[in-house]
PyMOL commands that place a pseudoatom at each C-alpha (Angstrom):
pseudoatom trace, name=CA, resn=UNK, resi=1, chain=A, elem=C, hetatm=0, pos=[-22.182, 20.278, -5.998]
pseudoatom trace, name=CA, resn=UNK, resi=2, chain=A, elem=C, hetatm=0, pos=[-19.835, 18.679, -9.013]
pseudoatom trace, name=CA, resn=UNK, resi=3, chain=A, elem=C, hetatm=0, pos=[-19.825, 20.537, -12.025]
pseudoatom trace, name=CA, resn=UNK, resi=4, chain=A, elem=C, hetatm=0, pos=[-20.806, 18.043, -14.404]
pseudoatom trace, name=CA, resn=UNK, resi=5, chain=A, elem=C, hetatm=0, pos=[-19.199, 19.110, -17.514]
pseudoatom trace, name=CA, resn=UNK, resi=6, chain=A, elem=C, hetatm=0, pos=[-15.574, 19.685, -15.754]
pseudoatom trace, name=CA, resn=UNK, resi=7, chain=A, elem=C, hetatm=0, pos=[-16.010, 16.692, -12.799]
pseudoatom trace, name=CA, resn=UNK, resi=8, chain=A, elem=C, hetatm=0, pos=[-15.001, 19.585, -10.377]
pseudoatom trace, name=CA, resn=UNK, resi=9, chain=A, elem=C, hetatm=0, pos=[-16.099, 19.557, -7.064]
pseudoatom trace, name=CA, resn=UNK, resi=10, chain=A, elem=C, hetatm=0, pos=[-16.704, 23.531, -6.555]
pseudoatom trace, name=CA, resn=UNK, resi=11, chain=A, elem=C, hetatm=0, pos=[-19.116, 23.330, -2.998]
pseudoatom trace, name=CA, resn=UNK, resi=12, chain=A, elem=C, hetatm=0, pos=[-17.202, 24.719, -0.998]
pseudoatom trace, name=CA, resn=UNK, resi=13, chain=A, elem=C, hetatm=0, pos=[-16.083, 28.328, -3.428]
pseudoatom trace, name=CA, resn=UNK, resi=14, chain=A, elem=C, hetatm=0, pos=[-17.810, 31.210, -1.970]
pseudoatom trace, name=CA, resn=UNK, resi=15, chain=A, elem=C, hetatm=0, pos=[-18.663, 34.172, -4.707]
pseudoatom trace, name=CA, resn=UNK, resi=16, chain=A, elem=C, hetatm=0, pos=[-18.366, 38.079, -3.827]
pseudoatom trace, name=CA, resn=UNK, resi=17, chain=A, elem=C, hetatm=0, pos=[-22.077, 38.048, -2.825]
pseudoatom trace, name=CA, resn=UNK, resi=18, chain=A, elem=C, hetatm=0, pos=[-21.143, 35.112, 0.010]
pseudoatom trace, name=CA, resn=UNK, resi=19, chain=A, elem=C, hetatm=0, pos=[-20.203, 36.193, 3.616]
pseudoatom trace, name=CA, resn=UNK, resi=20, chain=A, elem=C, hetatm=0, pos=[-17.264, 35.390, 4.369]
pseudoatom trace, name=CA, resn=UNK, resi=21, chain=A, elem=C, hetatm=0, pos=[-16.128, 36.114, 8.261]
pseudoatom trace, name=CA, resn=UNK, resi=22, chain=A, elem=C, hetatm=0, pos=[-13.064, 35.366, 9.718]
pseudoatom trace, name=CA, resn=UNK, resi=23, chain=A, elem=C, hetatm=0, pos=[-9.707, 36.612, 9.860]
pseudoatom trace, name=CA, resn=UNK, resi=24, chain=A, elem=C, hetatm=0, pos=[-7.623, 36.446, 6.397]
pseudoatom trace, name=CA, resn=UNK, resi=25, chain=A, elem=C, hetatm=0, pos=[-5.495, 33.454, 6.407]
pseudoatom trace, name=CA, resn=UNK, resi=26, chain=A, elem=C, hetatm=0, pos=[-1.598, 33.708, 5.615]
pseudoatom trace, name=CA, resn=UNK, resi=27, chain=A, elem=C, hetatm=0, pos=[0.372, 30.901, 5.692]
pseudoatom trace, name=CA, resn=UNK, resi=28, chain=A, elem=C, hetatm=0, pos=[3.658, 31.244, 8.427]
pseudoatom trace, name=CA, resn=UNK, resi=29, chain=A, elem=C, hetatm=0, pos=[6.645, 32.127, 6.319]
pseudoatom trace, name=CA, resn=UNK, resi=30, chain=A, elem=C, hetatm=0, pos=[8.279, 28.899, 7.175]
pseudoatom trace, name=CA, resn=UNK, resi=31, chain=A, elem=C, hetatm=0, pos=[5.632, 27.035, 5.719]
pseudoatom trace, name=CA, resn=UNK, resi=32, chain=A, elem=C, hetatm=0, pos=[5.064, 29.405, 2.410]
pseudoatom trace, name=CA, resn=UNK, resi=33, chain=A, elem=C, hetatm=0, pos=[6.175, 27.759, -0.969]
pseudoatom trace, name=CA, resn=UNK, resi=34, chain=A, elem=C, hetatm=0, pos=[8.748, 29.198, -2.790]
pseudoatom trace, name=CA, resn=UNK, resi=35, chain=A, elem=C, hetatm=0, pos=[12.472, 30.143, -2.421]
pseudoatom trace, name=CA, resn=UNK, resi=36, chain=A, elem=C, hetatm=0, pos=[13.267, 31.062, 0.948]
pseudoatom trace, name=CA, resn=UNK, resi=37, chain=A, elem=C, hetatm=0, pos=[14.120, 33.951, 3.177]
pseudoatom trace, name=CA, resn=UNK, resi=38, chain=A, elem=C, hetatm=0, pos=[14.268, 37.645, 1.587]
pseudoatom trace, name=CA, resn=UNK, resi=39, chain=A, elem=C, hetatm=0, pos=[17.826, 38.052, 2.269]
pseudoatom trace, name=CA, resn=UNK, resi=40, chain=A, elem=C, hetatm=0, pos=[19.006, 41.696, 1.531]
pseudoatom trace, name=CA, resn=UNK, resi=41, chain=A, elem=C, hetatm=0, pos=[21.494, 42.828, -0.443]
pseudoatom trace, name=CA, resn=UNK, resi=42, chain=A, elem=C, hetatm=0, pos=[25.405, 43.154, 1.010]
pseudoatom trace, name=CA, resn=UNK, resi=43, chain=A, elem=C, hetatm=0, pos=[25.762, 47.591, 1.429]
pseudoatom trace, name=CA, resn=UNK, resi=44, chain=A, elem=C, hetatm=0, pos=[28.929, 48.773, -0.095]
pseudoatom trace, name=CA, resn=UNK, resi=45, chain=A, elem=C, hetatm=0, pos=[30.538, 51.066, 2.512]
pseudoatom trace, name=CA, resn=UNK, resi=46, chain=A, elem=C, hetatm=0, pos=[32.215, 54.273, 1.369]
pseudoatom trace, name=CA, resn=UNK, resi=47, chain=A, elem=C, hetatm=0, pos=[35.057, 56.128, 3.267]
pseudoatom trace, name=CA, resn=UNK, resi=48, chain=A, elem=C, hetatm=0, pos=[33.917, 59.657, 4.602]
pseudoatom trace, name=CA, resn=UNK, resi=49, chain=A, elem=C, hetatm=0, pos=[34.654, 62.107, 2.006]
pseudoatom trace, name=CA, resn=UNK, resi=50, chain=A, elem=C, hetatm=0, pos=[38.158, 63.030, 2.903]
pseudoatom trace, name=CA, resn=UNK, resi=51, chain=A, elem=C, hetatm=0, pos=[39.216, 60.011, 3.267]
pseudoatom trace, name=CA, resn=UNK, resi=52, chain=A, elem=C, hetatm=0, pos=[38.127, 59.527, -0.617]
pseudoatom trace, name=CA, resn=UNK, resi=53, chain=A, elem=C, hetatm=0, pos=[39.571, 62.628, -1.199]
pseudoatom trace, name=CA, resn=UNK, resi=54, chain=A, elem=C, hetatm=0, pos=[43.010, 61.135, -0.175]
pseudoatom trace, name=CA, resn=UNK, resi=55, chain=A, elem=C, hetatm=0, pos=[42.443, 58.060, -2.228]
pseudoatom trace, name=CA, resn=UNK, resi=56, chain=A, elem=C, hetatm=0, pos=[43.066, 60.509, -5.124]
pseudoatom trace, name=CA, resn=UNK, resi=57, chain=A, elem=C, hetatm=0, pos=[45.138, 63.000, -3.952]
pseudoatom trace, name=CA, resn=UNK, resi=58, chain=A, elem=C, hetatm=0, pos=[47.285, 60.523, -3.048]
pseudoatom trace, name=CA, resn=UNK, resi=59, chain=A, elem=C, hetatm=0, pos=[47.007, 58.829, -6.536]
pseudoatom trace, name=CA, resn=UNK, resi=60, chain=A, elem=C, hetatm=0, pos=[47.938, 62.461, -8.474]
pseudoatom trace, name=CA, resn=UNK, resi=61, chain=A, elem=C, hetatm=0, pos=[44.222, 62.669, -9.405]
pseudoatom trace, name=CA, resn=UNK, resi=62, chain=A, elem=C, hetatm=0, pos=[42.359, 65.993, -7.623]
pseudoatom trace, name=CA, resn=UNK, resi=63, chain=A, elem=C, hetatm=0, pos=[42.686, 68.166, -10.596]
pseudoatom trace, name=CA, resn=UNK, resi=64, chain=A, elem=C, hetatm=0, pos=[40.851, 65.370, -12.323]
pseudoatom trace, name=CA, resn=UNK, resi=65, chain=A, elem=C, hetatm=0, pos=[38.169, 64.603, -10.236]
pseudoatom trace, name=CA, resn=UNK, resi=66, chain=A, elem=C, hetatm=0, pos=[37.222, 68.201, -9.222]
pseudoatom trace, name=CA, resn=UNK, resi=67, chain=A, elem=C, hetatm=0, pos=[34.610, 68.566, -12.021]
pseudoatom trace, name=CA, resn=UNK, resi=68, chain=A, elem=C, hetatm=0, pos=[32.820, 65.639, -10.775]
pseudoatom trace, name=CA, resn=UNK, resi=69, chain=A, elem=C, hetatm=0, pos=[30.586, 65.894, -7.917]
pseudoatom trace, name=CA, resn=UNK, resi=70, chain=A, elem=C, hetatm=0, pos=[30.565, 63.852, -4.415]
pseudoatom trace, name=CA, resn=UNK, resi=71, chain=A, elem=C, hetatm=0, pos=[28.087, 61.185, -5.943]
pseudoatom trace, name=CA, resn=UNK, resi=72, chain=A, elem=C, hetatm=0, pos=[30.560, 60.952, -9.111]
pseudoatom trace, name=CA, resn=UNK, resi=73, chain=A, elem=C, hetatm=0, pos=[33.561, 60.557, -6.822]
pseudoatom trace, name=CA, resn=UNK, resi=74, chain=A, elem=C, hetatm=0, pos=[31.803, 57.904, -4.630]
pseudoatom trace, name=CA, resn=UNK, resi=75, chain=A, elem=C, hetatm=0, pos=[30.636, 56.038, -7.801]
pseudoatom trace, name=CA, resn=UNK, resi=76, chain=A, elem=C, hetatm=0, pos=[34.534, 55.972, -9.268]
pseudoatom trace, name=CA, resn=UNK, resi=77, chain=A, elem=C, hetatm=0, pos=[35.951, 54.828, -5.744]
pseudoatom trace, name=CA, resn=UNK, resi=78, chain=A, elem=C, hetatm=0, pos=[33.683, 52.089, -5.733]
pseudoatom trace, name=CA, resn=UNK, resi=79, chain=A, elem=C, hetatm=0, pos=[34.361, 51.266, -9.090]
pseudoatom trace, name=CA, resn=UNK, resi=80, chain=A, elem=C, hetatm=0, pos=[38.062, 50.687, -8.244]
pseudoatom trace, name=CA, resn=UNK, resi=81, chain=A, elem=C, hetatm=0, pos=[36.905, 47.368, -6.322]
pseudoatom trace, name=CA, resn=UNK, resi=82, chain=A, elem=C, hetatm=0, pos=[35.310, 45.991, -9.691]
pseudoatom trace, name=CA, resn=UNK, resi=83, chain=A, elem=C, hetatm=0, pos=[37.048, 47.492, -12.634]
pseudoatom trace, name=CA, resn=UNK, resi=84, chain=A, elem=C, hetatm=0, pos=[40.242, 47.952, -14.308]
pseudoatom trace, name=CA, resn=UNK, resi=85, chain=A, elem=C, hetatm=0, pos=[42.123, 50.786, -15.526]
pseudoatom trace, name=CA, resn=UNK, resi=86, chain=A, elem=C, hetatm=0, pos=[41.554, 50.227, -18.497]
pseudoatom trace, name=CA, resn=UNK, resi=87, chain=A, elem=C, hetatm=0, pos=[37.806, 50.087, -18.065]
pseudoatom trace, name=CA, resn=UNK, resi=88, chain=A, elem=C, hetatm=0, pos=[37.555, 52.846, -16.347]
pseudoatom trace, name=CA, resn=UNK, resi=89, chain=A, elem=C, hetatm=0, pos=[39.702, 54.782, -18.635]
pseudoatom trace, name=CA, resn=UNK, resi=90, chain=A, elem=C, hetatm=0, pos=[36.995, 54.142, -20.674]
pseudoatom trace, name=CA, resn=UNK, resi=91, chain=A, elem=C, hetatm=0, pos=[34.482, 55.547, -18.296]
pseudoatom trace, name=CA, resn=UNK, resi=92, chain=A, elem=C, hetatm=0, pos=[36.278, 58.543, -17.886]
pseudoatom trace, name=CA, resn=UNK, resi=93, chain=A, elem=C, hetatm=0, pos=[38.023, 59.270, -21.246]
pseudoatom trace, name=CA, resn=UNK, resi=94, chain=A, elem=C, hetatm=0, pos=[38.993, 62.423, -19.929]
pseudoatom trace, name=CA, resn=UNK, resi=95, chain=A, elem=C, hetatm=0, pos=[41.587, 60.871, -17.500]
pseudoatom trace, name=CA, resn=UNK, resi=96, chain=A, elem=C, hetatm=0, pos=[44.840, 59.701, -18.316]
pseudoatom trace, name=CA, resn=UNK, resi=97, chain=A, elem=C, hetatm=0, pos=[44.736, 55.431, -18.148]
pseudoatom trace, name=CA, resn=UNK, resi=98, chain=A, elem=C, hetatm=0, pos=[48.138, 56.049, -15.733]
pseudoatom trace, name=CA, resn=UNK, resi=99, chain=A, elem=C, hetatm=0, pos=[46.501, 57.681, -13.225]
pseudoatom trace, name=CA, resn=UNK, resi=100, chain=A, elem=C, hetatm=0, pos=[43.992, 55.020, -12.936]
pseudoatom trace, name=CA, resn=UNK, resi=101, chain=A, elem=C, hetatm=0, pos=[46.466, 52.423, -12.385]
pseudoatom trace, name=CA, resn=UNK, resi=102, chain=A, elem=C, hetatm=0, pos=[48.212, 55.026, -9.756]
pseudoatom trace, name=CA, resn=UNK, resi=103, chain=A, elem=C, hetatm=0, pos=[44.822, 54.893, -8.071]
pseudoatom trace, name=CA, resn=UNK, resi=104, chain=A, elem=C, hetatm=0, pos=[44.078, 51.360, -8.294]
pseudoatom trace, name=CA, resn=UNK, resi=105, chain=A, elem=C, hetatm=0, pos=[47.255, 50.778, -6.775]
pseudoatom trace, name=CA, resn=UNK, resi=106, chain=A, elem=C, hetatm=0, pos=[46.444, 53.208, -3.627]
pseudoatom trace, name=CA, resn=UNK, resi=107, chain=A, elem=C, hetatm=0, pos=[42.856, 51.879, -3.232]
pseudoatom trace, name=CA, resn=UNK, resi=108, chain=A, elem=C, hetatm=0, pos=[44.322, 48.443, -2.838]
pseudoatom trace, name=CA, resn=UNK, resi=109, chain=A, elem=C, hetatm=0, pos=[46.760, 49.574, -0.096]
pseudoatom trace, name=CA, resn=UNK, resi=110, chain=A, elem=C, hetatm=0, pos=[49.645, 49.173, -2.900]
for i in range(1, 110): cmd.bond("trace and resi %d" % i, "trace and resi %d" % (i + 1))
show_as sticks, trace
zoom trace
């Protein structure tokens, strides 16, 4: 059948009141349009929590850090890979700029 007023063949669409047997059919993923494989994110690795402990012992920092909490602590080691001290003086106004660079340096093996 060819809708006239469109010039669309539609003979072979089924409607909800159709049968329609048969398994579901999903295209392989190698032959599915679009971008590619799902590839997951990298996982940022944290040193067990004495070794992040030392990270700012070492760097003059415990009486700084011991109002934050494990997750907090985690969170500002990490951010020592992407941020300066200056930035993250910022973050933490509450802690001297100095002891960020002290900790930056110890992070990086300095």
């Amino acid at each position: 059948m060819v809708d006239s007023d469109e010039g669309v063949d539609i003979s072979d669409v089924t409607t909800a009141d159709e049968d329609v047997s048969g398994p579901a059919v999903v295209p392989e993923p190698s032959k599915q349009k679009g971008k590619g494989e799902v590839v997951p994110a990298p996982q940022a690795k944290l040193p067990a929590t004495e070794v992040r402990d030392e990270f700012f012992t070492e760097a003059g920092m415990s009486e700084d850090v011991a109002k934050l909490d494990s997750l907090d602590r985690d969170i500002l080691l990490r951010r020592t890979k992407e941020l300066s001290a200056e930035d993250l003086s910022k973050l933490y106004p509450q802690i001297p700029k100095e002891k960020f660079t002290r900790l930056l340096e110890v992070a990086n093996g300095h």
